[in-house]
C-alpha positions in Angstrom: 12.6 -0.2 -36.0 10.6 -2.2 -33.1 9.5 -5.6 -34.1 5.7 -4.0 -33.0 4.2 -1.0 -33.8 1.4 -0.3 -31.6 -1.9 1.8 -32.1 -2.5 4.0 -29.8 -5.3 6.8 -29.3 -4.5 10.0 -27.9 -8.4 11.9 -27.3 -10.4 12.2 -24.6 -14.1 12.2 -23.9 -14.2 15.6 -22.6 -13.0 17.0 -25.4 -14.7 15.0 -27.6 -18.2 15.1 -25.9 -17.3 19.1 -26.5 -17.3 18.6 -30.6 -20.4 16.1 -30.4 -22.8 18.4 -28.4 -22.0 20.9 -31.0 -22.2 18.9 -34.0 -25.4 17.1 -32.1 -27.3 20.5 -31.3 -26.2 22.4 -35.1 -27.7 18.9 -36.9 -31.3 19.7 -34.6 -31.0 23.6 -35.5 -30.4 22.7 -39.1 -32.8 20.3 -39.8 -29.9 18.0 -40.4 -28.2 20.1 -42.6 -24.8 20.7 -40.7 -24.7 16.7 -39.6 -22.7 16.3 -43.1 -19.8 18.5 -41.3 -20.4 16.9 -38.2 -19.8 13.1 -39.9 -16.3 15.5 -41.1 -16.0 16.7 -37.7 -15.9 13.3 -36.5 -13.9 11.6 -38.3 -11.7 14.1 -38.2 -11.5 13.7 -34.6 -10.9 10.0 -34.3 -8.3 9.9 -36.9 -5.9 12.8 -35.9 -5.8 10.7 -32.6 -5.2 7.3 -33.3 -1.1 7.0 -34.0 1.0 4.3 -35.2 5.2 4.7 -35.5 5.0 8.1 -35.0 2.3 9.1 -37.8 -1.3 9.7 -37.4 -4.1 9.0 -39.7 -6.4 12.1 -41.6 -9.8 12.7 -42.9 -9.9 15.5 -46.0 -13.4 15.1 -47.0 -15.5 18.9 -47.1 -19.0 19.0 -45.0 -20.0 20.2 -48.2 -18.8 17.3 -50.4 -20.4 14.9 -47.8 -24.0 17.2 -48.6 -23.6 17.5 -51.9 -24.3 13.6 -52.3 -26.8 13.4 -49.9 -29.1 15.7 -51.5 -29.1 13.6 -54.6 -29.5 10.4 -52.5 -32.3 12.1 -50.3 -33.7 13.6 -54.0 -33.8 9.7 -55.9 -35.4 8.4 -52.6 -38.0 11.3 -52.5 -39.0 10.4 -56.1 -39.1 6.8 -54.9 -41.6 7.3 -52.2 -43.8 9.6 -54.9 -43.8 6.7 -56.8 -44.7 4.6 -53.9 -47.6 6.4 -53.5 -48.6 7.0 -57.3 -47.7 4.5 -59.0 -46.4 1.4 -57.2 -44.9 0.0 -60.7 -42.9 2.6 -61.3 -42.0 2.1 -57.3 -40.3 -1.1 -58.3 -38.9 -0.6 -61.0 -37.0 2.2 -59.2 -36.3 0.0 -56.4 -34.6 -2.4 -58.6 -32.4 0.0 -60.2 -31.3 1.0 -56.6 -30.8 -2.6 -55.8 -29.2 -3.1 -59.3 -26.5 -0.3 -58.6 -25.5 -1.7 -55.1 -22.4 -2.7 -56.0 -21.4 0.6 -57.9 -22.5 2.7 -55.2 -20.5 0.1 -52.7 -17.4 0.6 -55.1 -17.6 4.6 -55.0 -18.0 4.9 -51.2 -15.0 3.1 -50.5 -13.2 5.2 -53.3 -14.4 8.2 -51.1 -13.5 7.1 -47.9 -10.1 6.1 -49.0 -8.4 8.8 -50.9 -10.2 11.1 -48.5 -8.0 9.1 -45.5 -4.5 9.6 -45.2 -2.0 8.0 -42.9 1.2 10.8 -42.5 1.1 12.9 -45.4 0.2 9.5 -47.7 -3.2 9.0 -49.0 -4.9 5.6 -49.3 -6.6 4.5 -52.1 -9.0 2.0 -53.7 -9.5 0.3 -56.9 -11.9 -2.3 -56.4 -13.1 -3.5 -60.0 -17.0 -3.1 -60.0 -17.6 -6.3 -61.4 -15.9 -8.3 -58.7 -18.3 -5.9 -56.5 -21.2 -7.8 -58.1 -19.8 -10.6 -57.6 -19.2 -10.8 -53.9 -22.3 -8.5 -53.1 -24.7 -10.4 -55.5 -23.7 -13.5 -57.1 -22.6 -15.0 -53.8 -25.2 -14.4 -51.4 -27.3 -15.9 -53.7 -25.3 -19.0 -53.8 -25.5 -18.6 -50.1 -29.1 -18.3 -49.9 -29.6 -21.5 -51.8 -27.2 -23.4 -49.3 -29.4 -22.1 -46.3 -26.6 -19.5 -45.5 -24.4 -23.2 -44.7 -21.5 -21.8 -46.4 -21.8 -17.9 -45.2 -18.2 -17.9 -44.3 -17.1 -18.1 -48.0 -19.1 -14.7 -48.8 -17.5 -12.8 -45.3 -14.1 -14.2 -47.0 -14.9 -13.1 -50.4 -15.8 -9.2 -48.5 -13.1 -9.4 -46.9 -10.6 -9.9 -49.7 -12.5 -7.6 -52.3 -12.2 -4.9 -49.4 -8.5 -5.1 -48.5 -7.0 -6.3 -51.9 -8.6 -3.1 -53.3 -7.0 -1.1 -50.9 -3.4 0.7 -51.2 -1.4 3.3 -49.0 -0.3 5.2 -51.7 1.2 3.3 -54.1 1.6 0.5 -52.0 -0.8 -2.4 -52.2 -2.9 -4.0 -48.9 -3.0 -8.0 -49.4 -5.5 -10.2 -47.6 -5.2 -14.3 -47.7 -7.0 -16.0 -45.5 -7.6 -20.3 -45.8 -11.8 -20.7 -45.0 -11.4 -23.0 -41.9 -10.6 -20.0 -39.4 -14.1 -18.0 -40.8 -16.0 -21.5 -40.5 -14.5 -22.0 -36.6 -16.1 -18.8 -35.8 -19.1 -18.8 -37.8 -20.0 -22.3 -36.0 -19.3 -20.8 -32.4 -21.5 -17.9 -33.2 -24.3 -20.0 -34.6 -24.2 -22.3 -31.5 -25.6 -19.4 -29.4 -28.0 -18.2 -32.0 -29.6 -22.0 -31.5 -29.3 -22.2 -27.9 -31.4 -18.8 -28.5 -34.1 -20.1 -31.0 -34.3 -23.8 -28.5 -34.4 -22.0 -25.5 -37.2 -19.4 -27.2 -39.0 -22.4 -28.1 -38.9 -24.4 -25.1 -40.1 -21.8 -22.7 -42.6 -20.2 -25.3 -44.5 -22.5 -26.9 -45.7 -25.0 -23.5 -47.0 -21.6 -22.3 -49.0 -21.0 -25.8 -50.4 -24.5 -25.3 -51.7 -24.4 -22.8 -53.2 -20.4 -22.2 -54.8 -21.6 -26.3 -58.2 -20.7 -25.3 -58.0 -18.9 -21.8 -59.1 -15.4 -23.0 -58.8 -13.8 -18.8 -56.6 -11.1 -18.4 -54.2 -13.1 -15.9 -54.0 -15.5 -19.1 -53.0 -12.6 -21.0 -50.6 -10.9 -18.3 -48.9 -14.4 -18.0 -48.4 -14.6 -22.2 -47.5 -11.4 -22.3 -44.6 -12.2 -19.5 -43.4 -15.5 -21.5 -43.1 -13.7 -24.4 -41.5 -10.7 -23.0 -38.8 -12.8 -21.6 -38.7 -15.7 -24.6 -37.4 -12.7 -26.8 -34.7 -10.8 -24.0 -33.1 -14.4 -24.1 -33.1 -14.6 -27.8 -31.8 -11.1 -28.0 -29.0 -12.1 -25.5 -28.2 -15.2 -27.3 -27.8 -13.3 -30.7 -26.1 -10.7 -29.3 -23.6 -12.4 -27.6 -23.2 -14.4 -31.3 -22.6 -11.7 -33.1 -20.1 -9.6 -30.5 -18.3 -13.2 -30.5 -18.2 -13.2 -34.6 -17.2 -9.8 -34.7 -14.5 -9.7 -32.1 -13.1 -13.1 -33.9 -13.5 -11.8 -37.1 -10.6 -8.9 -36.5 -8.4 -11.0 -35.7 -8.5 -13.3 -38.2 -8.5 -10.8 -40.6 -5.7 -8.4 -39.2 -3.5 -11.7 -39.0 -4.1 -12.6 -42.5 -2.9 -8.7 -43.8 -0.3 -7.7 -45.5 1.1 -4.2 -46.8 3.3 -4.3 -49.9 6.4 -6.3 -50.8 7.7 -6.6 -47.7 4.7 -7.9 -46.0 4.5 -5.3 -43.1 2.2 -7.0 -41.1 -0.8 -6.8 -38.3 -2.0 -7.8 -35.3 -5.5 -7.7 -33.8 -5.8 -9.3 -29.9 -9.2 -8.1 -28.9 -11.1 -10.4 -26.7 -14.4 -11.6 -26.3 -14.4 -11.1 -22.8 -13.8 -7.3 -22.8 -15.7 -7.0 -25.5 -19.0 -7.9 -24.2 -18.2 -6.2 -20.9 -17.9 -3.0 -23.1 -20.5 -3.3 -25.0 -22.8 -3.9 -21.8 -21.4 -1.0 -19.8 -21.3 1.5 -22.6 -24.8 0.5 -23.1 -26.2 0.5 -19.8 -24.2 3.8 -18.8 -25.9 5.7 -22.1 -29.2 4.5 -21.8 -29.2 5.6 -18.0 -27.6 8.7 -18.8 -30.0 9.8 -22.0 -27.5 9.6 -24.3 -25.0 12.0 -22.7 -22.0 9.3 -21.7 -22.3 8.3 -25.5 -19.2 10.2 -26.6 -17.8 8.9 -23.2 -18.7 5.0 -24.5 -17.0 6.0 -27.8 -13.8 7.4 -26.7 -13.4 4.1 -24.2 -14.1 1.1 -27.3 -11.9 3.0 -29.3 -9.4 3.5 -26.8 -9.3 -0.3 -25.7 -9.2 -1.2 -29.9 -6.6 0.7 -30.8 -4.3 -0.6 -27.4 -5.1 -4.1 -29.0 -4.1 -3.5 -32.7 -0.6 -3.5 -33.9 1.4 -2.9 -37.4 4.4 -5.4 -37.5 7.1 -3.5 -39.4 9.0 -6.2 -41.8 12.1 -3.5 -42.6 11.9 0.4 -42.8 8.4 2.4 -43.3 9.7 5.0 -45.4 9.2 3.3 -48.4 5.4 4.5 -49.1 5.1 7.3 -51.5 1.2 8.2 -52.9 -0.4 10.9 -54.6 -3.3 12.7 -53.9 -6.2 11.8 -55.8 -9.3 13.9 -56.6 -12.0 12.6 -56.1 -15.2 14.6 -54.8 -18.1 12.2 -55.9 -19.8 11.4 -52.7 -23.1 9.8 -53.6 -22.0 6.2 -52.4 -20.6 7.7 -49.5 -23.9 9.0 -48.8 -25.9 5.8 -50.1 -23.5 3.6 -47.6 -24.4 6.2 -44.7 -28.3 5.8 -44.9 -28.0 1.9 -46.2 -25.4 1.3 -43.1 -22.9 -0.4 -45.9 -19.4 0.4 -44.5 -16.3 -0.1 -46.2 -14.2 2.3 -44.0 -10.6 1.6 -43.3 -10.8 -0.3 -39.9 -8.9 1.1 -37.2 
């Protein structure tokens, strides 16, 4: 066994801009009806084509399981907004129930995901306890929230581990430790552009507001207009380029600090900021110019350069995983996680 395993992805954006047209045009014809196979079709795709030693992962969730639990989700949000309109109490207290069950709903979409995922012919699995779910997805933040979001990294760290720790391959057990100074390093970088973004906002917006207070002519109003206009694209930059910084960090941090069962198989995450942002620019500008048409084109390349920079570390032989196949066919949290954008996927 190589002392590196590496990922590698084996589609191509032909072929896969063949599946998305059709899973795009059946979601229009259907009134969205078919875009439950189509999240099937898709994962499908990317998994069966991203290899590691020799294996390749799977995704063994049904359209129809995926519908299934959308329709209940789309039914308890239809009562909501008849409530909304009828009798806002009733709204709320609905609302807080939702808000209430978070963490359960959380807890059953990455159930779903997981023994739905396979990697060979051995399933994953996750067993999460709900109330460390409330915990990290409720107790914390609030903690959070009263430190003026100061001590954010612990509650990413706290995800983090409640995510991995809860998973298994098979029988065998994922393990995430991680000390807090790493998540702080790149929480501070991140926020450093997110201030240079509010500073510079503030510096080139409000002398302008000043002094146009009380000029009502329209080349008052064309000039605010401008200064505001381009106040916010540098905000949005700085943010941006903040959060593709955290997120790029982020990986690699936690890949390092992974483990898989006794032996402590290990990973390795080298994504850099650099090609990050020059992805995430191009694969922007390239869709917007092109309507939307290069998108599976964009998605094909970021996965392709992720997968080149992610590697398992074998510590001794990887036969040693056996699993069994769990049922599990509940998919109202994965349904719930698609329409609240919580994700709890396995990362490839």
């Amino acid at each position: 066994m190589s002392s590196q395993e590496g990922f590698e992805f084996r589609g191509a954006a032909k072929e896969w801009f063949g599946i998305w047209i059709v899973n795009l045009l059946l979601s229009v014809l259907t009134l969205g009806i078919y875009s439950a196979w189509a999240k099937v079709r898709t994962k499908k795709y990317f998994y069966q084509n991203t290899w590691v030693a020799g294996r390749n992962f799977d995704y063994h969730a049904t359209g129809k399981q995926i519908l299934i639990g959308r329709l209940i989700v789309i039914a308890a949000l239809f009562v909501y907004a008849l409530a909304a309109a009828f009798s806002p109490p009733l709204a709320v207290v609905i609302i807080l129930a939702i808000f209430i069950c978070m963490p359960v709903l959380i807890v059953r979409s990455a159930k779903f995901n997981a023994r739905n995922s396979s990697w060979g012919n051995v399933r994953f699995n996750f067993d999460g306890e709900t109330g460390d779910a409330y915990r990290v997805y409720m107790g914390i933040p609030i903690l959070v929230a009263l430190s003026l979001y100061t001590t954010f990294p612990f509650l990413d760290q706290a995800i983090q581990r409640f995510a991995i720790n809860g998973h298994s391959l098979g029988k065998t057990r994922f393990h995430f430790d991680s000390p807090i100074g790493p998540f702080y390093k790149i929480f501070l970088l991140a926020a450093v552009f997110g201030v240079v973004g509010i500073v510079g906002y503030g510096f080139y917006v409000i002398p302008s507001i000043v002094d146009l207070q009380g000029n009502t002519g329209l080349d008052a109003q064309s000039k605010m207009i401008t200064t505001m206009t381009v106040g916010y694209v540098f905000l949005l930059v700085m943010v941006v380029l903040g959060g593709v910084i955290y997120t790029t960090l982020l990986r690699n941090i936690v890949y390092t600090a992974t483990t898989l069962g006794p032996n402590q198989h290990g990973f390795r995450s080298t994504i850099s900021v650099g090609p990050m942002l020059w992805l995430a620019l191009s694969n922007a500008l390239v869709v917007i110019c092109t309507l939307g048409l290069m998108l599976p084109w964009a998605q094909v390349r970021l996965h392709r350069y992720v997968a080149q920079n992610t590697a398992l570390l074998p510590n001794g032989t990887l036969e040693e995983f056996e699993g069994e196949i769990i049922s599990d066919t509940n998919a109202i949290g994965d349904a719930y996680s698609d329409i609240e954008g919580i994700d709890l996927d396995i990362a490839l």
